[in-house]
C-alpha positions, 0 to 999 in steps of 0.5 A, a space after each residue: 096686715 091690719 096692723 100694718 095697714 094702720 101703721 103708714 109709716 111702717 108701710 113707708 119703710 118695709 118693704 117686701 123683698 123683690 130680688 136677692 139683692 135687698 139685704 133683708 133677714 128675719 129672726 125669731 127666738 135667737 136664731 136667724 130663719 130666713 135671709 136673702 142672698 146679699 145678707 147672708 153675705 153680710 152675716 158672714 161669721 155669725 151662725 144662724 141658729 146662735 143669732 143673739 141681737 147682741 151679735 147684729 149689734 156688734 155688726 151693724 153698731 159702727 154704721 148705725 151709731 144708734 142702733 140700741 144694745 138691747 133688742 128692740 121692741 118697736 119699730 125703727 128707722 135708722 140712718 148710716 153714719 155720713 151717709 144718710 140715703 143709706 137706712 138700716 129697718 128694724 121692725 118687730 112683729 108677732 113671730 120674730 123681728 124684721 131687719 133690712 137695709 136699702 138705699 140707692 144703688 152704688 155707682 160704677 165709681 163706688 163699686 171700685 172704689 168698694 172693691 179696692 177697699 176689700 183689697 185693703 180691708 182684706 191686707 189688713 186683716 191679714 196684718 192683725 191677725 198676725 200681730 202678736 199685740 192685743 188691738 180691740 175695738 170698742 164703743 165709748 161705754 167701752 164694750 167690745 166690738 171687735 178684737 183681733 187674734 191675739 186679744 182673743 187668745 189672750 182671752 183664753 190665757 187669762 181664762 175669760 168666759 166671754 171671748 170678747 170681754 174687756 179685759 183691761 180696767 181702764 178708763 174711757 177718754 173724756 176727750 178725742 185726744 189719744 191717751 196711753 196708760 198703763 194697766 195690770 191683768 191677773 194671769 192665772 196660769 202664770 200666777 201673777 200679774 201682766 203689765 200691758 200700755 194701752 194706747 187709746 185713739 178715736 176713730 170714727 165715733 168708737 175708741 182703738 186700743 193697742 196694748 203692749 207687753 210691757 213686763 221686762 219694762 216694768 221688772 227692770 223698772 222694778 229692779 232699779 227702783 229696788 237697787 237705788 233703795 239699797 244704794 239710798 240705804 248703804 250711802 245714808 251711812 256714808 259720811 262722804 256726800 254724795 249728790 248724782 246729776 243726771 242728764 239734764 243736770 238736775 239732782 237725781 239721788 243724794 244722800 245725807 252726808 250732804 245736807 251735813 257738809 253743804 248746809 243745805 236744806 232738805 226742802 231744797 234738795 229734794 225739789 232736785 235744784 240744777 248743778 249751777 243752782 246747786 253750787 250756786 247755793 253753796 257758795 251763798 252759804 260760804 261752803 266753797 271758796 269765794 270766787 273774785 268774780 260772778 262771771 269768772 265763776 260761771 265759767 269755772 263750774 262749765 270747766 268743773 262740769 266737762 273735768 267731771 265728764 272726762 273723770 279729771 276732776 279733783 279739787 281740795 277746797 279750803 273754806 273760811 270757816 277753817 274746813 277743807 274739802 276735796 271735791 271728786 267729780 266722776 261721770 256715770 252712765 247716760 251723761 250723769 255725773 256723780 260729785 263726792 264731797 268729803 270732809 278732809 280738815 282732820 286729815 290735813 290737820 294731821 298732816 301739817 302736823 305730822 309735817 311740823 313735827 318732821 321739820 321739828 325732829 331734823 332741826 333738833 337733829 342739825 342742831 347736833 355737833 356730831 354725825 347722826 343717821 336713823 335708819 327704819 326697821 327695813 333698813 332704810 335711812 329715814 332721817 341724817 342731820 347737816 354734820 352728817 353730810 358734811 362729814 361723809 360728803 353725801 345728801 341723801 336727798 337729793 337722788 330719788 331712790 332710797 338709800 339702805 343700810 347697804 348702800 350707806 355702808 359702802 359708802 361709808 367703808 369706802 372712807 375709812 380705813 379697813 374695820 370688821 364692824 360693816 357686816 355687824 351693823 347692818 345685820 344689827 340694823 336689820 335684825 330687830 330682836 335682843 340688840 344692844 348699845 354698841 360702839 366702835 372706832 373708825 379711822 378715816 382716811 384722812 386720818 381723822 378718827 371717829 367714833 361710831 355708837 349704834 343704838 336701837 330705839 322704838 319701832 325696830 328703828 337704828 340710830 348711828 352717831 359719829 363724834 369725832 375722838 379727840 384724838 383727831 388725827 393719827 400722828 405721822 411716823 417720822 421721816 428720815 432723810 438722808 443728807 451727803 454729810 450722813 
């Protein structure tokens, strides 16, 4: 009584309780000894014999932001947030230490309007507990206030001594913006890491967080990223280049065959450059053909654009420096499209010769006074020269079905007087083993005889000639006529 009758502002704020309605309790050496009715009330959850300050802390530290983490050691007056008539009295004595809360009586209006937000706060609790996301509650030091049901039991799983520690190592915002980061947390039974999004928001002086589970996502984030590795890997010895646009039309994955075919520049292509950027740099370096206007080339790359989206797209382009170029646009999942380029000059360049050298054989050919027909070693007639077809009245070209052996000599039996030799050819032309030169004479039924040499050359192939004899015509045998003087 002396030292509080020499203090008088302690007098000023303690006060002795008069009725169960002040909120007022004592606690000596960790454990709360005596309480009034409305306090007990307050303290719900926390047991009396187990009252640490760290406990009243966690209660009272979201109306009375400055309520100190450590147990007090002086006297301390300290005012609600946004209510200020409203005053929480710490005042410490030789035995223990006093807490009590007072202020005005609330009105019938506050009474209702605190009823209903029970009704709400009661709803919501409800609501967390059953939510299977962790959602925790904590100052901007980032200690623990509050937790809800599933933050606790994955306390438990993780194997954490304190219920209520902070499980996740992240960085409390420097600004009242919300943040979402991501963070990994060491799951002993599992034994391996678990993958939540944390989700910070301000509210009301201290931080909400909500986590979640996101370890498909970041398997299959894992799994795509080690599938575009191997594919990185397989086309970085494709000799076909390959440049893949995603959605938005910007380069998403190339390989090395396009810095060689498109002189393109590494720098270039690794700061993922627009389609039209993109092929507007190959036409600068003359490594597609020169359009005849800008604007006419515009709307060719929006028409290349939608081909390549419906897989329609194919083009052969032949440059000025002498290279050919087929162009494949192929569309890939999410509106990405994938254009392959690959070099074909070696490929064209056989061809044209290949060509010329076919259109070389059949002038040699119709260069020929006799007959000549080259049929493969399937039996199919591959090459006839203009005498040929004179002769035997028939262009083999000009119908689309192959002619065979077979059907040639039909054709050919049907203008000649009979002759064994048809079944001989065409299982000489067929057999491919221990032929020889052979000839024989045929008598068309014009009368004009022919004669027909069959030779094999290389590749199992036939070649037939007929030449004319020179005995051209079978001579007629002489006619009698009978007159009325014989």
């Amino acid at each position: 009584m002396i030292l509080f009758s020499r203090n008088p502002k302690v007098r000023t704020v303690v006060k002795p309780t008069k009725s169960d309605d002040d909120i007022v309790f004592l606690m000596r050496s960790g454990r709360i000894y005596s309480a009034s009715d409305s306090a007990r009330q307050l303290l719900t959850g926390i047991p009396f014999d187990d009252a640490e300050w760290q406990q009243i802390h966690k209660l009272l530290v979201a109306v009375f932001p400055d309520l100190p983490a450590e147990e007090p050691k002086k006297s301390l007056v300290l005012h609600a947030k946004n209510q200020p008539e409203c005053r929480l009295a710490v005042q410490p004595d030789i035995d223990g230490l006093r807490v009590e809360l007072f202020g005005p009586a609330p009105s019938p209006a506050e009474m209702t309007l605190c009823i209903l937000q029970s009704a709400e706060l009661d709803m919501l609790r409800v609501a967390m507990a059953s939510i299977a996301s962790p959602f925790w509650e904590s100052d901007a030091q980032g200690r623990v206030i509050w937790a809800n049901a599933a933050y606790r039991d994955l306390c438990d799983k993780i194997g954490t001594e304190q219920p209520d520690a902070a499980l996740f190592d992240i960085a409390m915002p420097k600004t009242p913006e919300p943040t979402r980061c991501r963070t990994s947390i060491s799951d002993t039974a599992r034994e391996n890491h678990r993958w939540f999004e944390i989700t910070s928001r301000q509210s009301n002086g201290t931080w909400l967080h909500h986590g979640i589970d996101i370890d498909a996502v970041v398997r299959a984030e894992t799994a795509q990223r080690n599938f575009l590795q191997t594919l990185t890997k397989t086309f970085a010895y494709l000799p076909i280049g390959l440049a893949v646009f995603d959605r938005n039309r910007q380069l998403a994955l190339f390989n090395p065959a396009l810095i060689d075919l498109t002189s393109l520049s590494a720098d270039f292509l690794t700061g993922r450059p627009n389609l039209l950027s993109f092929f507007d740099h190959m036409r600068e370096n003359r490594m597609m053909p020169e359009p005849k206007s800008y604007s006419g080339w515009r709307e060719q790359m929006a028409e290349l654009v939608a081909a390549a989206s419906d897989d329609r797209y194919s083009e052969v382009w032949s440059l000025p420096s002498g290279l050919t170029y087929k162009i494949t646009g192929r569309p890939h999942p999410d509106g990405a499209i994938a254009f392959l380029i690959e070099d074909i000059s070696a490929e064209i360049s056989l061809t044209r010769r290949f060509r010329a050298e076919m259109e070389l054989n059949q002038s040699v050919l119709d260069a020929f006074d006799h007959a000549v027909a080259v049929f493969s070693h399937l039996g199919v007639l591959t090459f006839c020269n203009t005498a040929y077809r004179e002769l035997w009245n028939t262009d083999p070209d000009s119908t689309l079905a192959e002619m065979t052996v077979l059907d040639a000599t039909l054709h050919w039996q049907s203008s000649c007087e009979a002759s064994p030799i048809w079944p001989e050819l065409r299982d000489f032309v067929l057999d491919g083993q221990d032929r020889a030169t052979w000839d024989a004479e045929l008598t068309l039924r014009n009368g004009m005889i022919v004669d027909c040499t069959v030779e094999p050359v290389s590749g199992g192939a036939t070649v037939v000639c007929f030449k004319q004899s020179e005995q051209r015509m079978v001579s007629a045998p002489p006619r009698l006529r009978l007159t009325s003087e014989g």
